[in-house]
C-alpha positions as CSV (number, residue, x, y, z in Angstrom):
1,X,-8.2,-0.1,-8.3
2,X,-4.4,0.9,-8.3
3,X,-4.7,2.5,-5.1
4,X,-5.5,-1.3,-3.5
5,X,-2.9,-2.7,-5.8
6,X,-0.5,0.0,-4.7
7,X,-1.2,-0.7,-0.7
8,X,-0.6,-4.6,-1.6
9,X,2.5,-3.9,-3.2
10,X,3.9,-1.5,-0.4
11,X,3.0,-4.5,2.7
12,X,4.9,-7.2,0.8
13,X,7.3,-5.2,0.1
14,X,7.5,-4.5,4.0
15,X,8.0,-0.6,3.1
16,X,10.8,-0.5,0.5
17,X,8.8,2.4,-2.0
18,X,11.5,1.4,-4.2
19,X,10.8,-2.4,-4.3
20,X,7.1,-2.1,-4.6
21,X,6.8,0.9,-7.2
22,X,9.3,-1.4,-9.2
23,X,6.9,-4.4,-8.6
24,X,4.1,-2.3,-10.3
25,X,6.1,-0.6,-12.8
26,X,5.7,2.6,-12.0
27,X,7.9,5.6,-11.1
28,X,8.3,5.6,-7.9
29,X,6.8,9.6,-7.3
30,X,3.5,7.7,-8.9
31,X,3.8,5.2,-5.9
32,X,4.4,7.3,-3.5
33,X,1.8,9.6,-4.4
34,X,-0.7,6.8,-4.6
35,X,0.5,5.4,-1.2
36,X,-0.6,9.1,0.2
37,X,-3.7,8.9,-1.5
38,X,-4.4,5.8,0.1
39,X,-3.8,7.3,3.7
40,X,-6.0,9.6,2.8
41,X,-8.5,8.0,1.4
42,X,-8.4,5.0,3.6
43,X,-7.9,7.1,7.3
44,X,-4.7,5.5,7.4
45,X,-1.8,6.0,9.3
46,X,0.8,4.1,7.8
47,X,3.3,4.6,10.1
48,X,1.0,3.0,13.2
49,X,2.1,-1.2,12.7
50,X,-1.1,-1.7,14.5
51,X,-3.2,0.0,11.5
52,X,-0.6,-1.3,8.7
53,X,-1.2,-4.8,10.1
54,X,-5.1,-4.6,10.1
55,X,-4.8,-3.3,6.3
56,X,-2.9,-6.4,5.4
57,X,-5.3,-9.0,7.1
58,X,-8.4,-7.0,5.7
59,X,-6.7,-7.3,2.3
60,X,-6.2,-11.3,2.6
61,X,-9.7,-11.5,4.1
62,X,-11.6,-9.6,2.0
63,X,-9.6,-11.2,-1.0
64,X,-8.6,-8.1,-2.6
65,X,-5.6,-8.8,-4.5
């Protein structure tokens, strides 16, 4: 789904909006409304490293690139 693509991009990109909307090709008000979307759909808080870290190992793990 774009919304796991969209989280992906946004954790290699370590944050930049700019850098991972770009990475996707989309406008970056698409990202960032897709990164809120996937706070809110994923009971994320973004902003918590703790919870960004366990998102990016779940990713690897899980294998959804």
């Amino acid at each position: 789904s774009s919304l796991v693509a969209t989280l992906r991009a946004w954790l290699d990109a370590f944050g930049d909006t700019v850098a991972a909307a770009d990475s996707l090709y989309v406008h970056q008000n698409t990202f960032r409304y897709r990164l809120r979307r996937v706070a809110e759909v994923g009971q994320l808080d973004l902003a918590d490293p703790d919870q960004r870290f366990a998102a990016m190992v779940q990713l690897r793990v899980l294998g959804l690139d």
